[in-house]
C-alpha positions in Angstrom: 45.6 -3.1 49.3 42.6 -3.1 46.9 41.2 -0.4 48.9 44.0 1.8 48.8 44.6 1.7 45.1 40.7 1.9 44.7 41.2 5.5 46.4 44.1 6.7 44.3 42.1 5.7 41.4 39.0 7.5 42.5 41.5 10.4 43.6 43.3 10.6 40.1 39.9 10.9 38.4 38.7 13.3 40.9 42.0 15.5 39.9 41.9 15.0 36.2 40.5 18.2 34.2 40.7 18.1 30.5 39.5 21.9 30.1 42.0 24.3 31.0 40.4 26.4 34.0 41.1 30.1 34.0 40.7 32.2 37.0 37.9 34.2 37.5 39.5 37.2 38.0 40.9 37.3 34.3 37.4 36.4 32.5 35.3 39.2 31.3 31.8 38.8 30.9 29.8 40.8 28.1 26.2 40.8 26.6 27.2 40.1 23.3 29.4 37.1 24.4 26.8 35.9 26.4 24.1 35.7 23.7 26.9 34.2 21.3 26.6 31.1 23.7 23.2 31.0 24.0 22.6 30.8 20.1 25.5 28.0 20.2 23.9 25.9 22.6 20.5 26.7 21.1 22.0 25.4 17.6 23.6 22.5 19.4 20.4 21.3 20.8 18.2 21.7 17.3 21.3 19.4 15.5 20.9 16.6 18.5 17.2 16.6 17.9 17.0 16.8 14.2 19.6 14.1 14.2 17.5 11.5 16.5 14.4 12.5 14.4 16.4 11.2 11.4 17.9 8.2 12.7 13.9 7.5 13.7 12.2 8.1 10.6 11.8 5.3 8.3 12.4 5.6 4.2 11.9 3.5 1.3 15.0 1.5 -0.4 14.7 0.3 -4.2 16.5 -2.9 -4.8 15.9 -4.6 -8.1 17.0 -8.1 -8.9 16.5 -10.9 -11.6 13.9 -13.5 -10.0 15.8 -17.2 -10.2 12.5 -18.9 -8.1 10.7 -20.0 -11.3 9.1 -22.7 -9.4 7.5 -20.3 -6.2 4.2 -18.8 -7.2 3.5 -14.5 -7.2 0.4 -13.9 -5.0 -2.3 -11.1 -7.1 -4.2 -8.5 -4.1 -7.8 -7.8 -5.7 -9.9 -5.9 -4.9 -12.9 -5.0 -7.7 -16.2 -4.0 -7.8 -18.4 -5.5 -10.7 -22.2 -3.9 -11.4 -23.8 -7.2 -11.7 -24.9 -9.6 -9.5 -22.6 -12.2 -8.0 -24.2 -15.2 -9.8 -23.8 -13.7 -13.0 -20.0 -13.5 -13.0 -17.1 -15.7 -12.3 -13.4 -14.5 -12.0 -10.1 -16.8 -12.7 -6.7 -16.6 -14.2 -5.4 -18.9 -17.1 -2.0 -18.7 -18.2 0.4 -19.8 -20.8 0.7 -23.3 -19.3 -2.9 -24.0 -19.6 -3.3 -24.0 -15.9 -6.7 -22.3 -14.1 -6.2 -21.1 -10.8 -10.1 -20.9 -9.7 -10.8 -18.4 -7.4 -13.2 -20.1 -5.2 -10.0 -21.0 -2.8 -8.6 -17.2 -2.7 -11.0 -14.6 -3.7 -14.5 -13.6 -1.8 -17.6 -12.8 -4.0 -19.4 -10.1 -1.5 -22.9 -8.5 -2.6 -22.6 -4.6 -2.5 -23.9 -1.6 -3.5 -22.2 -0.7 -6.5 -23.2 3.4 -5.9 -20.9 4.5 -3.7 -21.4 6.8 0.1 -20.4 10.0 0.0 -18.2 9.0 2.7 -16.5 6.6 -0.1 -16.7 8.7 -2.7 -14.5 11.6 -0.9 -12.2 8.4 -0.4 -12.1 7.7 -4.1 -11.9 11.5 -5.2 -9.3 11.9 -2.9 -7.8 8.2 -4.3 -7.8 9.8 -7.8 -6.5 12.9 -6.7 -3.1 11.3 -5.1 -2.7 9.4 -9.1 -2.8 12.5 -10.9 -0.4 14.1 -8.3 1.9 10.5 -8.8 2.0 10.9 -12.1 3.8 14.2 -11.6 5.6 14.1 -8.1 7.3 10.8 -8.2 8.8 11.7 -4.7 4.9 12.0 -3.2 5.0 7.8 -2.8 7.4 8.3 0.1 4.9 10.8 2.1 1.9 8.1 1.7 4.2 5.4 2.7 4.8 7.1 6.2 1.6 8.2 6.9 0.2 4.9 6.1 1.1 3.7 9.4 -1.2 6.3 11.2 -4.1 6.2 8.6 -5.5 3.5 6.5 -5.3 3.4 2.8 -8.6 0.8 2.7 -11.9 1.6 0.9 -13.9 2.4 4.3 -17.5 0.4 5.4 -20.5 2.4 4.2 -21.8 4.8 6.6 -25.5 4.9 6.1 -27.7 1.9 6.2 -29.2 1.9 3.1 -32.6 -0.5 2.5 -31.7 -0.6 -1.0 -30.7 -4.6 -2.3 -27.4 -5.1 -3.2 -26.6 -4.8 -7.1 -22.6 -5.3 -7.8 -20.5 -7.9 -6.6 -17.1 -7.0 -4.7 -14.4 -9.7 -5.5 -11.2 -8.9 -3.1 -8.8 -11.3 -1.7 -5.9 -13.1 -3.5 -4.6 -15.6 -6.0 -1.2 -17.2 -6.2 -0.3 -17.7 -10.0 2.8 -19.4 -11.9 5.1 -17.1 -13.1 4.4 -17.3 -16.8 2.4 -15.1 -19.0 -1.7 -15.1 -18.6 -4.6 -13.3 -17.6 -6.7 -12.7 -15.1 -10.4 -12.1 -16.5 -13.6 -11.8 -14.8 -16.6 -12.6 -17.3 -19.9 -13.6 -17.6 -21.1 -16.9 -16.1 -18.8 -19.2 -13.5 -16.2 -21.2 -15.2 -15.9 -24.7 -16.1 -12.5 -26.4 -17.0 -11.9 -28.6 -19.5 -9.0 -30.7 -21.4 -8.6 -27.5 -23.8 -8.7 -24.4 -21.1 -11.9 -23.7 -19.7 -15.4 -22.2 -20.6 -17.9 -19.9 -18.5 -21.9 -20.3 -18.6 -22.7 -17.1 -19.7 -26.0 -19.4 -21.6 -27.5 -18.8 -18.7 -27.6 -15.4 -17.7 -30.2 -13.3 -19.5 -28.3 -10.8 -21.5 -30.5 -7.5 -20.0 -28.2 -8.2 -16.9 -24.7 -7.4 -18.8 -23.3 -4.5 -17.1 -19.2 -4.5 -16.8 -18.9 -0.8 -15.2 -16.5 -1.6 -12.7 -14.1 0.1 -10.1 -10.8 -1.1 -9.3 -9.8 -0.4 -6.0 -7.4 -2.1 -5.3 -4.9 -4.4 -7.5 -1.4 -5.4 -6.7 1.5 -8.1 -7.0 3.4 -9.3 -4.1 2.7 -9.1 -0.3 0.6 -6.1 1.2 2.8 -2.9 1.4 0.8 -0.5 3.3 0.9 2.9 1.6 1.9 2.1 -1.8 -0.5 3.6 -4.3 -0.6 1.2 -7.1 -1.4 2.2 -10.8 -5.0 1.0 -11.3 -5.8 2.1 -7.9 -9.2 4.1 -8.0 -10.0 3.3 -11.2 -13.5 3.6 -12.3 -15.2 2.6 -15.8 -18.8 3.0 -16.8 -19.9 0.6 -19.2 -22.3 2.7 -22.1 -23.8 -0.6 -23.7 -24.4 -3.7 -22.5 -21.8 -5.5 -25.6 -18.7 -5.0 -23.1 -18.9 -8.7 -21.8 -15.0 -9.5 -19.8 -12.9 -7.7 -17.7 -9.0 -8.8 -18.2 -6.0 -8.2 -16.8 -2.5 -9.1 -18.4 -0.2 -10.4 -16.6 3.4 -10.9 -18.0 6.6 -12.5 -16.1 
């Protein structure tokens, strides 16, 4: 029995047409009507593919809401390059609270070359280039965000092996801060906390060795976004004298 109504099933389906056939003999076939159904079907075929392409690309969403954690900390990205030595300077934050994260746990003091290749300079030049066009073409932060996943948005390695000593200090890493007002400095001499803040040794760095010309390269809030162009991204300042003595950051939440 389950084999018979198996077969009238199977038969049923077999006889079932939902398009109206007509007969051969009353269908007239043209040039014109046959390129009519070529560009249809060529038209149908673009729309499927343009309509998977789009259900596979990937787009940024704004969503913006009032913080009610007060009591989780916000992490700080840095990456900076300082043209002095790394024994010379010392970098923290000290907020409103009186608190001083030191950045011995988060940050890395690296001894570079504060001059940059010309591989890295066509980095930063092109760096610079992309916040000019920001500034302009708000809707250019979605292209970088979707190419970020095939190139990387990182200061690249030097490519030359140069003999010459290192004479900046790269700080990069991160720091996780309370979420109160403060600032994150880097100044002359390493810091030493006290009951009323903290102070730095700059006593004992010979004064001939001031030189705050810096280059921000990278400087953000939050977790790592890859291809988001931040606003002090590429930023580079020459220092003319030698009176400029702290590099600060305000931070405000």
């Amino acid at each position: 029995m389950r084999r018979l109504n198996r077969k009238k099933t199977l038969s049923l389906v077999k006889e079932l047409d939902a398009f109206p056939k007509v007969p051969e003999s009353y269908v007239e076939t043209s040039a014109s009507g046959g390129t009519v159904s070529i560009i249809a079907f060529t038209t149908m075929a673009l729309l499927t593919i343009m309509e998977f392409s789009v259900y596979q690309d990937t787009w940024m969403k704004y969503e913006y809401e009032v913080d009610k954690d007060f009591s989780s900390k916000l992490r700080i990205n840095i990456d900076i390059t300082v043209a002095m030595k790394c024994q010379y300077i010392g970098a923290d934050v000290l907020d409103l609270a009186e608190t001083m994260v030191a950045s011995a746990d988060g940050l890395v003091y690296e001894p570079v070359i504060f001059d940059l290749s010309p591989q890295q300079k066509e980095w930063q030049r092109m760096l610079q280039l992309i916040q000019s066009r920001l500034q302009e073409e708000h809707s250019l932060q979605d292209v970088l965000f979707k190419s970020a996943f095939k190139s990387s948005t990182v200061l690249p390695s030097r490519e030359d092996d140069s003999s010459q000593p290192p004479d900046a200090c790269r700080i990069h890493g991160h720091l996780y801060v309370n979420k109160v007002a403060g600032n994150f400095h880097i100044t002359v001499g390493k810091a030493i906390p006290h009951p009323r803040g903290h102070a730095h040794l700059a006593a004992l760095v010979n004064h001939d060795s001031y030189n705050f010309s810096h280059r921000i390269d990278h400087l953000s809030f939050g977790e790592l976004v890859p291809g988001i162009i931040n606003p002090l991204d590429g930023t580079e300042k020459i220092a003319i004298d030698r009176k400029y003595l702290m590099l600060a950051v305000g931070i405000c939440m």
